[in-house]
C-alpha positions, 0 to 999 in steps of 0.5 A: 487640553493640549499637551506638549508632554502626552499626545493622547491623539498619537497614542491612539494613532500609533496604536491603531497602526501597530494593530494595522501592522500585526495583522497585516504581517499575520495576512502576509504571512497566510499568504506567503505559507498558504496556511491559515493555521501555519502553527498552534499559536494560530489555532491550537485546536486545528493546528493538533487535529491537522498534525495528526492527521497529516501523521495519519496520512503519511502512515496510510502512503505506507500502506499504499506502498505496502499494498503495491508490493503484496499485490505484486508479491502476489501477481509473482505467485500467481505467475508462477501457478499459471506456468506450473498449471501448464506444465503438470496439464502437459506431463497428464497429456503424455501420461495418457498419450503413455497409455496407448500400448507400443508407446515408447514410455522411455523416451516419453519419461525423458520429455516428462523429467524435463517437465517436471525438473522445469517445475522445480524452476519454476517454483524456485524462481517465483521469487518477490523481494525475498518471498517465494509463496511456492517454493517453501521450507515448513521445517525452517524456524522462520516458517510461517505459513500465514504471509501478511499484507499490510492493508490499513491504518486506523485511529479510534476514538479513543486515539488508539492506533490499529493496523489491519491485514491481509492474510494469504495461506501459503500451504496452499499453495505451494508447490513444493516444500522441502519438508517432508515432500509436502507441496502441491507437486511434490506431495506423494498421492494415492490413486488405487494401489499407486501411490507417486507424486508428480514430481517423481513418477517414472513410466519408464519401465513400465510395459503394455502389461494390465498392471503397468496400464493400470499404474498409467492410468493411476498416474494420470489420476494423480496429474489431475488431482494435482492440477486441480489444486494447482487451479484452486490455488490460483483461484484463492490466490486471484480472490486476494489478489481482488481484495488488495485491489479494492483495499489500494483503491479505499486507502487512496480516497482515504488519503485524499480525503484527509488531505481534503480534511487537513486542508479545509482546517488549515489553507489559507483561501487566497481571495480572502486573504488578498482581499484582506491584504488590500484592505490593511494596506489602505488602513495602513496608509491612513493610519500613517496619516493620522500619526502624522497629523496628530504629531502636528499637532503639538507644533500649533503650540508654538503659534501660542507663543508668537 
């Protein structure tokens, strides 16, 4: 039947071409974005797990950052260790040089004081964004001997959050503390009958007598030991600071695999969509076209009346 007050054929075309024309906004839009999932109007679903993860994956640039700065707080630490050890090795080196009879011990002490006032700066000045691991106050109430490096950012099944750690004992290696004389350097040491810390042993008035050799040789003793713990701090130290390596290296294929994953879920795929875009536009014309003729029509009724 042909009707001048519905044309069910334009109906049909117009519709055809607003179908056309939504999806050809919806390509255009993937490929102006480069999202195939721009919102979770497009796929709720994908849309909630790439938001979460594109979360995740900010919280695990913290960590990295986080990492950097405990691997260089640690690299501070280490620093100063390396120059301690090569200072308390020099002031063993004099003691035994001390203990050769008709030494000038006073003038030896006088290189020795200046050793071991260099080791107080030393350990003062190793010093990383408000941290000293060497130089520490076990008294003061904000003292803990336990330094935290964030290390990791994790999301169970259960969507529970967790954030792991890496601890470093910092007792043990520090060099002085300021209570009670407690560090490495700065710790009293028993060796015989002698007991002195590195840090304030004197020889100056010490003689060729058998009693002031054997202090001498006590003091050298006690040099050693505290050089051995200086050495053993630095190995416990190297060994964490191995571990923040390796844990820098796993957060960042962590990151990039989630951005691997969010993309995968979400990007659009260029070739697919300029292909798809291509097809649309060729519809769109012939949809245009079908209007067009299906509006035409109705002017054949008027040769009816002619």
């Amino acid at each position: 039947m042909l009707s001048i007050k519905t044309n069910t054929s334009a109906m049909v075309a117009l519709q055809n071409l607003s179908n056309t024309q939504r999806e050809m906004e919806k390509t255009q839009s993937r490929i102006s974005t480069g999202l195939r999932v721009g919102s979770a109007s497009d796929n709720a679903a994908y849309w909630s797990i790439a938001t979460t993860m594109q979360s995740d994956n900010a919280a695990l640039s913290t960590v990295k950052d986080a990492l950097n700065l405990g691997s260089a707080t640690i690299d501070t630490a280490n620093a100063g260790l390396t120059a301690s050890k090569d200072l308390v090795n020099q002031i063993k080196t004099k003691l035994v040089a001390a203990t050769q009879p008709g030494v000038d011990r006073a003038k030896v002490q006088d290189e020795i004081g200046q050793l071991q006032k260099q080791l107080k700066s030393v350990a003062d000045s190793a010093s990383f964004s408000g941290q000293n691991w060497l130089s520490v106050d076990s008294a003061a109430a904000s003292y803990n001997p336990t330094r935290s490096i964030v290390a990791s950012f994790t999301r169970d099944a259960a969507n529970a959050v967790t954030i792991q750690t890496i601890d470093v004992d910092v007792s043990k290696t520090a060099l002085f503390d300021a209570n009670g004389a407690a560090g490495i350097v700065d710790k009293d040491r028993t060796s015989g009958a002698t007991t002195a810390s590195v840090y304030a042993m004197d020889i100056s008035a010490l003689t060729d007598s058998a009693a002031d050799l054997t202090t001498l040789n006590a003091y050298v003793k006690i040099a050693d030991a505290a050089l051995g713990d200086i050495v053993s701090a630095s190995s416990a130290l190297g060994a964490s600071k191995a571990r923040v390596a390796t844990q820098q290296a796993f957060v960042s294929s962590l990151s990039d695999a989630f951005t691997k994953g969010v993309g995968a879920l979400v990007d659009a795929d260029m070739t697919d969509e300029s292909t798809r875009l291509q097809a649309l536009q060729t519809q769109q014309q012939l949809g245009v076209q079908a209007l067009s003729i299906a509006n035409q029509g109705t002017q054949s009724v008027l040769s009816l009346f002619r």
